[in-house]
N, C-alpha and C positions, 0 to 999 in steps of 0.2 A: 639549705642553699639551692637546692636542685628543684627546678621547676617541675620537672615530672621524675616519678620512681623509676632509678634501671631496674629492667628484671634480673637481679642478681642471682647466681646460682651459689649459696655461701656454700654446699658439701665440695663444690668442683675447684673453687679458689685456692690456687698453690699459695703456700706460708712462706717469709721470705723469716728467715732465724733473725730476733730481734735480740740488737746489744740490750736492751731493755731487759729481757727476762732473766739476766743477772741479777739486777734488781729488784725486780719480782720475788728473786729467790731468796735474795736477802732480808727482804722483809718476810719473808714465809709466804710466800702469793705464788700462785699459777698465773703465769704470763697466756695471757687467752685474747682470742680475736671473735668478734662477731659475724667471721665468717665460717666460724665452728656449729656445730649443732645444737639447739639451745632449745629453752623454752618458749613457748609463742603464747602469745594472747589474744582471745576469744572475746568476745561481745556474752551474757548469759546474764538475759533477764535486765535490772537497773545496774548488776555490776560488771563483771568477767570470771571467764576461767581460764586455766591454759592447760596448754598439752604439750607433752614432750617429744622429741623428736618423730619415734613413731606414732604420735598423733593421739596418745592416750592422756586421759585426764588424768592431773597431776591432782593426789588427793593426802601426800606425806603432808602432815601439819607444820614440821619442823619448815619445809621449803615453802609452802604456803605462807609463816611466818617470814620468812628472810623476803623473798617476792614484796610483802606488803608494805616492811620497813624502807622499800626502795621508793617508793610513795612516786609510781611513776604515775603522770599528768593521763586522766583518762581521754585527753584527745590527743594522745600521741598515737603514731601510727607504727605498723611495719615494726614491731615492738618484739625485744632479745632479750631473752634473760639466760646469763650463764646458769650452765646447767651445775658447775664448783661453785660450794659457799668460798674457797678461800681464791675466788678468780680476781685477778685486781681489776679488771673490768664487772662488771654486774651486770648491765643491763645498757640499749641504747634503744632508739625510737626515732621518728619523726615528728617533728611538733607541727603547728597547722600552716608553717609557712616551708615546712620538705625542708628543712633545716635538723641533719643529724645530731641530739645530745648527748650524753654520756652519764651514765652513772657508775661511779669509781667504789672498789672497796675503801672503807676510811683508812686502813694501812695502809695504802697507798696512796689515798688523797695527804696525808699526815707527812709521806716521807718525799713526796713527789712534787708540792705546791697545787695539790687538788687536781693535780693528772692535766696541768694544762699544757704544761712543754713534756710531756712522758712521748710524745711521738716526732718529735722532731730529730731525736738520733737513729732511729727507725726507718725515718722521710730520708734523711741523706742518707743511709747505707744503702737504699734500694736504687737509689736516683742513676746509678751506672747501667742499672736494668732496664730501668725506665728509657735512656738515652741509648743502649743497643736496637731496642723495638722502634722508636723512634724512625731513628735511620733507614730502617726497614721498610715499614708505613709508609716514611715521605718520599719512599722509590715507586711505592705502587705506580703502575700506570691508570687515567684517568681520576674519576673522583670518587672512588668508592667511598662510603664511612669511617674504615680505619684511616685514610691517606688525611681526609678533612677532620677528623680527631686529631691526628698528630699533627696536622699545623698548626689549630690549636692551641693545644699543650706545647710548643716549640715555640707560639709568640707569647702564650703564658708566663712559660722560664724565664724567657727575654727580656721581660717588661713588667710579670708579678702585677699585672693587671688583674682587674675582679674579673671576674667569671658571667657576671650576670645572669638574669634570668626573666623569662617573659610578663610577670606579674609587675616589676620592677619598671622594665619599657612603657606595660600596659600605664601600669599608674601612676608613672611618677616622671615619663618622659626622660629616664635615666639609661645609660646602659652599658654595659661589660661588651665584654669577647663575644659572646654565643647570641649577642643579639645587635652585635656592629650592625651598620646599613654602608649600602655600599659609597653614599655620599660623606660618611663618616672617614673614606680613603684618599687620600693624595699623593701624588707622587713623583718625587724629584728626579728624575735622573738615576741613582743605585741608591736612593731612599725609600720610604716611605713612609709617610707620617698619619698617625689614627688622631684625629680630633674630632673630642665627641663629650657630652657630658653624662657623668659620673654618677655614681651615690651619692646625695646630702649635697646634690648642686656642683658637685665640680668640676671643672674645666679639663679636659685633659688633651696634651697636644705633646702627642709620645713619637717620637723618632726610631724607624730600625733602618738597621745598617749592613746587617747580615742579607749578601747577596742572595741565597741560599731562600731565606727567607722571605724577601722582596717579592724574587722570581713566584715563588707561590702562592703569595698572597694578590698578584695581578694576573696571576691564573684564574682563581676564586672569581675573583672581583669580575671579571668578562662572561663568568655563565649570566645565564636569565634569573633576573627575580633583583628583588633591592636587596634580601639578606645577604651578607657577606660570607661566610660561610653556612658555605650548602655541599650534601652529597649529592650524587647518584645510589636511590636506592636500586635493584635487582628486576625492578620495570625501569627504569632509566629515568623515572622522574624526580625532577630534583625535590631533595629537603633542607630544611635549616638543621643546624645541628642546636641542642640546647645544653645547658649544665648537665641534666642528670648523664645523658650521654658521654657527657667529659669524664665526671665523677666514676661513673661504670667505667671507660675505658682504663682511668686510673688504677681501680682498684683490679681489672683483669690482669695490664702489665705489672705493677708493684707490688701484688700477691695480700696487702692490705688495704683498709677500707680508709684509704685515704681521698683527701678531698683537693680542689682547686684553692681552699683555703690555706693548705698547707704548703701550696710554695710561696706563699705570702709568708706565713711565717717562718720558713726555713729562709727565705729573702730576705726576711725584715733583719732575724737572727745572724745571718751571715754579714749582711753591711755593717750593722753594728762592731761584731767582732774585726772587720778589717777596720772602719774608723776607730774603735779601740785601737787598736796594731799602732796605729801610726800618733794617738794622743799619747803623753807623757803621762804618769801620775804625779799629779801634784805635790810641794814641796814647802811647805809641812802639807804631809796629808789632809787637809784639815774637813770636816765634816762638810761645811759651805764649798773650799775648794772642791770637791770631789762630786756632789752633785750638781755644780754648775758644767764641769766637765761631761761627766754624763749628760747630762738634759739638752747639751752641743749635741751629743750623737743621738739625742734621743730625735730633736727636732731633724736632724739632716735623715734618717731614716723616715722619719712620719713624711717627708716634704718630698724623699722615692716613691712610697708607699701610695702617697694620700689619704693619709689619715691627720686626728688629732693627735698631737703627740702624747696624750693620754693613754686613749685608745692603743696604740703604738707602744708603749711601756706596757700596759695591760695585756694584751693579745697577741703582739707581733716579734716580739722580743725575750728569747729565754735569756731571763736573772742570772742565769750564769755567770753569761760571758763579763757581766759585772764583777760579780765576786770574784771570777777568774782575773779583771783588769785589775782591780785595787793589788791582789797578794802578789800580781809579776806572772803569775801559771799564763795566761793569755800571751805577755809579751816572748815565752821562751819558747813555746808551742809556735806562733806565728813567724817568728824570727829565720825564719830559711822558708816562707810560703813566697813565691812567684806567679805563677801562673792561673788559672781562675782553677783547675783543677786541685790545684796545691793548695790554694787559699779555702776549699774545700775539707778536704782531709785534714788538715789543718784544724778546723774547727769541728768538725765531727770527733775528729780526737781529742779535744778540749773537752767539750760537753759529755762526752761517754764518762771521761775520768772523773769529771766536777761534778756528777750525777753521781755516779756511784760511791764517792767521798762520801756526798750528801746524805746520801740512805746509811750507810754506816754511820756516823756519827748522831743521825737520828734514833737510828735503832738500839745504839750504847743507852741512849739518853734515854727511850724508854725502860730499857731493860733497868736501868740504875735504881 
């Protein structure tokens, strides 16, 4: 996702305690981050070697074996291998487009849905964190880097737009947040509306309303240059800010290596579960009635998003909050939520319980 690599420092990254590693425990896994100290890989000859943290070659056959079953892609970059065979994380890397992957232990791909929503109850427990630093950031005086990071991430929240990145503008005349131009801005009065096109041709003609917001994003807009958000670096000349910079800020405040893509799905997840809130469950239940229901909220979240509502059921949406609407658990949880914060907690607590139901009665079923 990120146009260029943050320099991350993973020994210095504070851990933020994930509901997750209950889970982890349940299935007999060490809940692990790859901001921990791992194994690295080497270039050596036509293959690789690696070395462990202090830099020595790893030469145990047993770890050498687990390493190779991971069959990570030899042009991935910036490349982690948990240093625990029982990590539920294993390994992650960059692949040739600065797009972070993941490779899961299979007990945890088995009990988790292949580790694709394992970080979404994680993303909202830290998000109060995230929005203390915030606050902080958007007082700075002038335009340093942190101030134009958290605006950012603050129109991010707000709108769950992509993130974009310069390869993307380059080629494809497309563009997110970190590569807006500043003719991509308009503004009404205490509005202000981004139209500009998107990923895969889309149109987008997005409204904020938040004064707060407005106010500084026609701050931005008045410095020199077309990009729309730009710093002040420490010589006082302006820069553009891009993804990987978002991405690293993220991951300094949230103490995990989370990405711009995950308030899309912590967004996608969350709309859903309130269009759930307020759907009925059908009466008779019936197979057809229930997935016409769903595919209503499937497509009103894809049509926030912008996405295909495929894509959208696939990546932006934890199955959960499904399973949670059909048994009732969704409508008794959501049932006294009000305000955007409440509509929050809400569903963080929904997903924590319906996660960890899930790994229990997987884990019966293996054991059986």
């Amino acid at each position: 996702m990120a146009s260029s690599a943050p320099s991350s420092k993973r020994d210095s990254a504070t851990a933020v305690p994930s509901p997750m590693a209950g889970v982890a425990k349940l299935a007999g896994l060490v809940y692990v981050s790859d901001a921990e100290p791992g194994y690295s890989r080497r270039r050596a000859g036509k293959g690789f070697g690696y070395r462990d943290p202090e830099g020595r070659a790893v030469r145990d056959a047993s770890t050498l074996a687990r390493i190779r079953t991971l069959a990570i892609p030899p042009a991935y970059t910036e490349v982690w291998i948990c240093l625990h065979e029982r990590g539920h994380l294993q390994a992650t890397g960059r692949d040739a487009r600065r797009r972070k992957q993941y490779r899961y232990h299979p007990d945890w791909m088995q009990v988790t849905g292949e580790g694709k929503f394992d970080r979404i109850v994680q993303f909202g427990a830290a998000l109060p964190r995230l929005r203390r630093r915030l606050r902080q950031d958007l007082k700075r005086p002038g335009f340093p880097r942190e101030k134009v990071l958290a605006i950012v991430v603050a129109v991010m929240a707000e709108t769950l737009v992509r993130i974009g990145n310069a390869s993307y503008a380059r080629d494809n005349r497309s563009f997110g947040l970190t590569t807006l131009r500043n003719r991509h801005v308009a503004f009404a009065r205490d509005r202000v509306r981004l139209k500009f096109r998107g990923k895969g041709g889309l149109e987008h003609d997005i409204g904020i309303d938040d004064a707060r917001l407005v106010k500084l994003i026609r701050a931005v807009q008045h410095l020199p240059g077309q990009a729309l958000f730009q710093y002040q670096d420490d010589d006082g000349t302006l820069q553009p800010v891009d993804s990987g910079q978002v991405n690293a800020y993220l991951h300094e405040v949230m103490g995990e290596d989370f990405t711009a893509k995950d308030f899309r799905t912590w967004g996608g997840t969350l709309a859903a579960f309130k269009l759930l809130a307020a759907t009925p469950v059908p009466e008779p239940p019936s197979k057809t009635a229930l997935n016409r229901a769903k595919n209503g909220v499937i497509k009103e979240v894809a049509r926030a998003l912008g996405n295909t509502p495929a894509v959208c059921r696939k990546a932006y949406i934890d199955p959960c909050v499904f399973v949670a609407w059909e048994d009732g658990r969704l409508q008794k949880v959501a049932g006294s939520a009000r305000g955007e914060r409440q509509w929050e907690q809400a569903a963080l607590k929904l997903m924590a319980k319906v996660h960890r139901v899930s790994l229990r009665k997987a884990k019966r079923a293996a054991e059986a």
